[in-house]
N, C-alpha and C positions, 0 to 999 in steps of 0.2 A: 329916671334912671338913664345912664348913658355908659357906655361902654368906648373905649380909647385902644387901638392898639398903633404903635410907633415904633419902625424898627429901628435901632441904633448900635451904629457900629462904633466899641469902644473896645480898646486895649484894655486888660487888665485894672493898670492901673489907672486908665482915666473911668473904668466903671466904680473905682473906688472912691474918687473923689466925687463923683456922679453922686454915690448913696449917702458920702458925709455934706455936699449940698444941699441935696434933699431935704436929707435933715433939719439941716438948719435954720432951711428954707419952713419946714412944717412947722416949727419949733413956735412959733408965737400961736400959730393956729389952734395948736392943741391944748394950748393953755386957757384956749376960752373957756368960761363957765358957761355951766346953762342958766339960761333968761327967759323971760318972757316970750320977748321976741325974734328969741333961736330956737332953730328945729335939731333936732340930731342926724347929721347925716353920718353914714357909713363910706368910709373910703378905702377900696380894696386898691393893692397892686401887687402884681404876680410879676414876677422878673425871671427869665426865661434865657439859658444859654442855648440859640441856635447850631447846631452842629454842620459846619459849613459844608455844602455841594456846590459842584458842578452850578448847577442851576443857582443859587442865591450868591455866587461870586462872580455875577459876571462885569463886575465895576472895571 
C-alpha cells in the first residue's frame, strides 16, 4: 500500500484539462481483464481544493 500526496497549483481550467488527461491517460488500463497473472489493485484519488492562506501563498 502506499499513499501519494502532491500539491498542485492549477487554474480552473488547466485542472479541467488535468482530469480529462487523466482519463485518458487510465483509459487502456482499466480495460484490462482479469487473468491469471493479475492481481486486483484498488486505486483511490481524492482531489482536494486548498483554500488559500497567507501561509501556502508564499510563491
Amino acid at each position: 500500500m502506499g499513499l501519494r500526496q502532491l500539491p498542485l497549483h492549477m487554474s480552473d481550467e488547466e485542472f479541467q484539462r488535468f482530469i480529462q488527461e487523466f482519463r485518458a491517460f487510465m483509459r487502456p488500463w482499466l480495460e484490462l481483464q482479469p487473468g491469471p497473472e493479475r492481481q486486483q489493485r484498488l486505486f483511490n484519488m481524492i482531489l482536494m481544493t486548498m483554500h488559500p492562506t497567507d501561509e501556502n501563498n508564499q510563491n
